[in-house]
N, C-alpha and C positions, 0 to 999 in steps of 0.2 A: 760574800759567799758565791760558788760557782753554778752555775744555774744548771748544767745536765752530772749525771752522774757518772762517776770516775770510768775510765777505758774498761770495757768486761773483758776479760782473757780467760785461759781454760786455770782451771788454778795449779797445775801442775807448771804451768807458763808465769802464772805469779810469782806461785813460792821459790823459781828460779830462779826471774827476777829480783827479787827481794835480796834474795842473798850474793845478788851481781852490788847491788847498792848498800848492802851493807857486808862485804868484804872487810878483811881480817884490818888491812889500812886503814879502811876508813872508818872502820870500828875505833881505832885506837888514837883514830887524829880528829873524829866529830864525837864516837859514843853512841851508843845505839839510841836514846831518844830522837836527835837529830835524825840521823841519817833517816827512821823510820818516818819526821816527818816529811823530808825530801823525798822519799820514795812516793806517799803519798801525794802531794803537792804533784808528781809527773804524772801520773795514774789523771788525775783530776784535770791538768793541764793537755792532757792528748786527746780530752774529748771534745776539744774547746779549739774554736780556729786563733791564728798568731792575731797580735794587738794589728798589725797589721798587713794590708796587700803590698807588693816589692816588685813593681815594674822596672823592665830595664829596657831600657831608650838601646836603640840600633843606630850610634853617634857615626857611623860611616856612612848612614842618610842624609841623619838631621838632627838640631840640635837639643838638648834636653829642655832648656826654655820654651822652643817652639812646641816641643809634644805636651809640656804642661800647661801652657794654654787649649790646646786642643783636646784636652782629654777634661781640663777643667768646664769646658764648655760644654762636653759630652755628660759628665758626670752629672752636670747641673740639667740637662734634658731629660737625664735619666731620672732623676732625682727631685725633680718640682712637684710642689706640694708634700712631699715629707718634712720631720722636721729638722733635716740636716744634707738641706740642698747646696749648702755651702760648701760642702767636705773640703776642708784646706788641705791641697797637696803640698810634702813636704820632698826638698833634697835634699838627699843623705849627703853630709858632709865630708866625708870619708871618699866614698864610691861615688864618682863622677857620671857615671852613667844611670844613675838609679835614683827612681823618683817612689814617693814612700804613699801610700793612700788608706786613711784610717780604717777598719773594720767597726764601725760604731757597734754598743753591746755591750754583750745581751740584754736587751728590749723584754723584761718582764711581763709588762703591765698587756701587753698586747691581749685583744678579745680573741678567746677562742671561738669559733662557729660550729654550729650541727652537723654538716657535712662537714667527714673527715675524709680528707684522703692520705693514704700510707705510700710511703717512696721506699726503695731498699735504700741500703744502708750506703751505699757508694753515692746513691744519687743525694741524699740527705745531707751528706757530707760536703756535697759540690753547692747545695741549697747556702750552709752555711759559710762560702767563700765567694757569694754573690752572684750564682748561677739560678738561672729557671731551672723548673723542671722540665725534662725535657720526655716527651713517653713512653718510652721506652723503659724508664724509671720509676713508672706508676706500675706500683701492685694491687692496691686497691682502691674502688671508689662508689659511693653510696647510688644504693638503686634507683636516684630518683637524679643525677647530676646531669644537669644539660648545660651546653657553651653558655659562657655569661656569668653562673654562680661563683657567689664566693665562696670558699672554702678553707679549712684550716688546712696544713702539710703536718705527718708527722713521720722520722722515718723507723723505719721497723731495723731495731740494732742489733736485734739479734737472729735476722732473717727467717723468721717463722711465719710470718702470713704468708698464705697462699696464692697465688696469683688469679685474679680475677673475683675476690673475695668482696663482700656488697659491706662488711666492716671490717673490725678486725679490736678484737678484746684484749691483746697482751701487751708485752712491754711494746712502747713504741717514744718517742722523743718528738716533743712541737720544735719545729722550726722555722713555723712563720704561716702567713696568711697570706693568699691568692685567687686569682679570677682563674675557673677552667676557660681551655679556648677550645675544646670538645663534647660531648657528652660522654655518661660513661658508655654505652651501647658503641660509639666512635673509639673509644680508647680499646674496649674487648672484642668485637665482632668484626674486626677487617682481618679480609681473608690475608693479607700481607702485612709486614712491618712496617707500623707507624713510624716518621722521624718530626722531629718538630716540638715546639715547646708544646705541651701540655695545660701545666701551669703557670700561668705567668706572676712570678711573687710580687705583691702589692707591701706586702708589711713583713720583712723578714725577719726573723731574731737580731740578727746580726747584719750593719745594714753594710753592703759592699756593692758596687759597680761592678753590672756584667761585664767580660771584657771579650764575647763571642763575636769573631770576625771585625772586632776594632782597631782600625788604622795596623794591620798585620804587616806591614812593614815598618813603622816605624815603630813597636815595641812589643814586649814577651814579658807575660806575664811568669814572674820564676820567685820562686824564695829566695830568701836572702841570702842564707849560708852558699846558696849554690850559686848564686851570682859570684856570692868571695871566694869559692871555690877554684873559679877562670880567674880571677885575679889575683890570686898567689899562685899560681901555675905563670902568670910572669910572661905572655906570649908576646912575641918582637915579631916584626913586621920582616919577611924573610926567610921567616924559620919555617923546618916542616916536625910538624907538632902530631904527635897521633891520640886521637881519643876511642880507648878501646873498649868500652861500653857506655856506645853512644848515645843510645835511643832514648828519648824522642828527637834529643838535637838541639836540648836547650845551651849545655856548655861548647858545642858543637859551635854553633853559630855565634855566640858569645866572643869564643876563641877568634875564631875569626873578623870580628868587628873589632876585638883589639889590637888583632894585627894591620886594618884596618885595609881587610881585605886582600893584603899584600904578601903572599907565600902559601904553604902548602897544608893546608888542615885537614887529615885523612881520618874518616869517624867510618869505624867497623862496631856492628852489631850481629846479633846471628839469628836475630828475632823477622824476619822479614817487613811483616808490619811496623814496626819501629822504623826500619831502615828506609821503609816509604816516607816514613813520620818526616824523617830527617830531612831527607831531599824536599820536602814539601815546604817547611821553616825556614830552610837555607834560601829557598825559590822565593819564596814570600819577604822574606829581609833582605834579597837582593845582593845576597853573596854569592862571588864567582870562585874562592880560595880553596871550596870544601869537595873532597874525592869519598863517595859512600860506598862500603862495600858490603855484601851481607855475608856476613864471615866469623867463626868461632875464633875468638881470642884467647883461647883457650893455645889454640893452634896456629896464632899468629906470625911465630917466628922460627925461619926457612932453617929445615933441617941441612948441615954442612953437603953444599955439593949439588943441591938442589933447585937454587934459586936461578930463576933464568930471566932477570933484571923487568919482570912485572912491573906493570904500576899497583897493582895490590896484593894482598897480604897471599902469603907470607914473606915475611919480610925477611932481609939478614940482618946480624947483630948489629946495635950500633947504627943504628938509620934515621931516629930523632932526635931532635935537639931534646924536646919537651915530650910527659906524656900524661896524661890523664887520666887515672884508674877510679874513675866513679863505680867502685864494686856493685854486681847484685846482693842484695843484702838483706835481711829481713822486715828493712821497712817499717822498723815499731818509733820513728821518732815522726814519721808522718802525722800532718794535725788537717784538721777535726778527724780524728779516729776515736768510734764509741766502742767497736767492739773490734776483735780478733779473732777469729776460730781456728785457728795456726794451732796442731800439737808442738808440744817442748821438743820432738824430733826436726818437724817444719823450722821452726825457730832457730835452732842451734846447728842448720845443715849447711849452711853457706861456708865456715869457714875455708874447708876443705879446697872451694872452688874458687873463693878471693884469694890462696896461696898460689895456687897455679894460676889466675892468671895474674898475679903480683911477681911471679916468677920469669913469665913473658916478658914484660913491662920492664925489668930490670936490664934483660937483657937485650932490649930493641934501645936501650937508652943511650946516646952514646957518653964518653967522657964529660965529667960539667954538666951533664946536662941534668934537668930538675922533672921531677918523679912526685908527683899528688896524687894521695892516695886518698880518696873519702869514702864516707856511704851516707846515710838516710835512716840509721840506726842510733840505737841509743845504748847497745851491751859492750862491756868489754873484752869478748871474746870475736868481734868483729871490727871492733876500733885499736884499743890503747896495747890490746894482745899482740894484735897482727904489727902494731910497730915494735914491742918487743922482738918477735920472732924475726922479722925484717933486720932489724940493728944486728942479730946475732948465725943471722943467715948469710948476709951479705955484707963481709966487709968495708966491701967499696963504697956503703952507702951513708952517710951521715944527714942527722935531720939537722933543720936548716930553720930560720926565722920567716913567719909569715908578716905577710904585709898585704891588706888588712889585716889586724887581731882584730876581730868585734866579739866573739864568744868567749867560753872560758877557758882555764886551762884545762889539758886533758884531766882523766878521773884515775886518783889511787886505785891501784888494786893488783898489779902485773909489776910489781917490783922496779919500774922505773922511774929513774932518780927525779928530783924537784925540777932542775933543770931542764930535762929532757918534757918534764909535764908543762913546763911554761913553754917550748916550740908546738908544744899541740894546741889544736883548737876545739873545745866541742860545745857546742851549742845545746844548752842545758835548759827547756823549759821550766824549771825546778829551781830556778835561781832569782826568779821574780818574787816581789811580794804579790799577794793576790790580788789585794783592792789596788793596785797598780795594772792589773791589766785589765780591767773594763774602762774602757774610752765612751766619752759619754762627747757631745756638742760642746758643751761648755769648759772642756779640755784642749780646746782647737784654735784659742785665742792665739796671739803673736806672741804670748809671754811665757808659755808652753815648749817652744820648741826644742829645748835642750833635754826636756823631761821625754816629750814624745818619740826623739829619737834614742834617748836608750834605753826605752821600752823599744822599740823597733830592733835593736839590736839584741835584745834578751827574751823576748816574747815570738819566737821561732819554730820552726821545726824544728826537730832532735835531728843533728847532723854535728859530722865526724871530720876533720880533715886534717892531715899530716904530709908535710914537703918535705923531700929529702934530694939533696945532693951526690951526684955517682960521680967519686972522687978519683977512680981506675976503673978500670976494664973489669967486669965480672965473668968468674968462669964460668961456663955456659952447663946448664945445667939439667 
């Protein structure tokens, strides 16, 4: 059984959902018991972080051996005296560059204490993927807490405590136990913002390895799908590749380490901070390949007659080999998520804006060249739709076999054929057994390893991805 309660959404966002997962196909090819229990099972599954953390090694450094001893010997410092200082790191067999580290949990049995302290719900979430607290993330904490005590964490999911509040009585979720390194008088009464850990977690729920400012060149901490994501996008050493919603810069720098440093990776974003993010990552892993621009991709590509041979955007047709369209998107396949406060407006607004810039993308692509499209979602009116629409917009474009497959195929619901749902990938938290994804110590043995990576492979974020091939010239549109 799963130990926090299913994701909360507004139920106008439910009953939407529900009927995304139980569509007229897959009514008639599962039946609605089924699908009603898959839908449930994802609800359950997004409040819960993946079986595992998915670092990915910056193999134009160093090598993945060398950073698993280094990070093995970290983990173990971090981790002494618990009762899983061991945590055997695993290599994904598949993915060369990606090294797998168990998320131990959920940790029932743990004592709660008198003092509570309340976190929002972002900071709670960061709790349960092996972060401290950091103060900025504390809302509340009891009138008597001075530096030193212990304390329980819990975070408020549905952000109703107050800030500065001496308790707090309503729904709120344990996520572990810790030492303040403040009092609360230090946490409320500076005249300026606090930065710095707060908490520092001694017993978490869920036991994972901070990875704040460790060895930042030689690895990036990313999900899995989105590591596969750069590696069915295919990038060759030479090529100029554009990533057009880049921010923070994780496939950014990805891209670049597989070309292995050598050609031209241009990551436009229009979020300015992002675009800082990027150059900072790239700085940090010690890539020269990457050109940031802070720029709407919306508006990427150079109206006839205008371009006057820039080094950035906009561009003219036909200018990358490769392109990367990591859409903005609604973001509901992100994990540990307990709740959502998104209206069914918020929710269902993106399509509009993944068209046009899916529209740019096409047409910056040149001949042959290879077109991924993904998101961080889990509906099909932002995944399995938008490649419909795609196929029938764009002749020129045909989808194409990924390499890695590690997720499923896409999901019925948008009328396209069997075939075309095996070139898709979606990464379905909903497709695990349950008592399969709590990892305990004694799952970490050497005889384990085949089991724990396809749990690694299926115990994910909800993520989307589709390759397609531009087989002519597209009319400009």
């Amino acid at each position: 059984m799963l130990m926090f309660p299913k994701i909360h959404l507004k139920p106008e966002v439910e009953t939407y959902l529900r009927s995304v997962f139980k569509n007229k196909e897959l009514l008639t090819s599962l039946g609605s018991e089924v699908c009603d229990v898959k839908f449930e099972a994802l609800l359950r599954r997004l409040s819960h972080p993946p079986a595992f953390s998915s670092v990915r090694v910056n193999t134009s450094l160093v090598s993945v051996d060398h950073v698993k001893k280094l990070l093995t010997e970290e983990i173990r410092k971090e981790c002494k005296g618990c009762p899983v200082e061991d945590i055997r790191i695993l290599e994904h067999p598949r993915i060369p560059d990606v090294i797998l580290i168990p998320n131990i949990g959920p940790r029932e049995n743990l004592q709660r204490h008198s003092f509570e302290v309340i976190v929002g719900a972002q900071c709670g979430n960061a709790v349960l993927r092996g972060a401290h607290v950091f103060i900025p993330g504390i809302v509340s904490a009891p009138k008597l807490m001075k530096a030193g005590d212990v304390v329980s964490v819990y975070s408020d999911v549905h952000g109703e405590c107050k800030r500065g509040a001496k308790e707090y009585k309503g729904i709120k979720v344990f996520v572990g136990n810790g030492i303040a390194e403040l009092s609360r008088k230090e946490i409320f009464s500076s005249n300026c913002t606090l930065r710095g850990v707060g908490i520092r977690m001694t017993e978490p729920v869920y036991v994972s390895p901070s990875f704040d400012n460790l060895m930042n060149s030689f690895l990036f901490l990313q999900n899995l799908p989105s590591v596969v994501a750069s590696h069915v996008l295919g990038p060759k050493p030479g090529e100029r590749i554009l990533d057009m919603c880049a921010g923070p810069g994780g496939k950014t720098t990805h891209i670049a380490a597989l070309m292995n440093d050598k050609g031209e990776v241009i990551a436009i974003d229009k979020i300015a901070n992002k675009v800082k993010k990027i150059k900072q990552n790239a700085e940090n892993l010690q890539l020269k390949c990457t050109k940031v621009f802070c720029y709407d991709g919306t508006k990427a590509l150079a109206k006839e007659g205008i371009w006057h041979e820039q080094e950035g955007p906009p561009f003219p047709p036909d200018s990358f080999d490769r392109v990367l369209l990591d859409a903005p998107c609604s973001g509901l396949g992100q994990r540990p998520n307990m709740a959502c406060d998104w209206s069914l407006k918020e929710i269902t607004s993106y399509q509009p804006l993944q068209r046009m810039l899916f529209k740019v993308a096409v047409n910056l692509l040149k001949p042959g060249g290879v077109l991924v499209y993904s998101t961080c979602t889990i509906t099909l009116a932002e995944n399995e739709e938008q490649v419909a629409w795609a196929l029938s917009t764009f002749p020129c474009l045909q989808l194409h076999q990924q390499e890695p497959h590690l997720g499923d195929e896409g999901m019925m619901g948008v009328g396209l054929s069997e075939n075309q749902l095996k070139l898709l990938q979606r990464f379905n938290p909903s497709s695990i057994i349950v008592k399969d994804t709590i990892v305990s110590s004694a799952d970490l043995d050497f005889g384990q390893t085949t089991h724990l990576i396809n749990l690694a492979n299926k115990d994910t974020i909800g993520f989307f991805i589709a390759k397609f091939i531009k087989v002519q010239d597209a009319q400009q549109l």
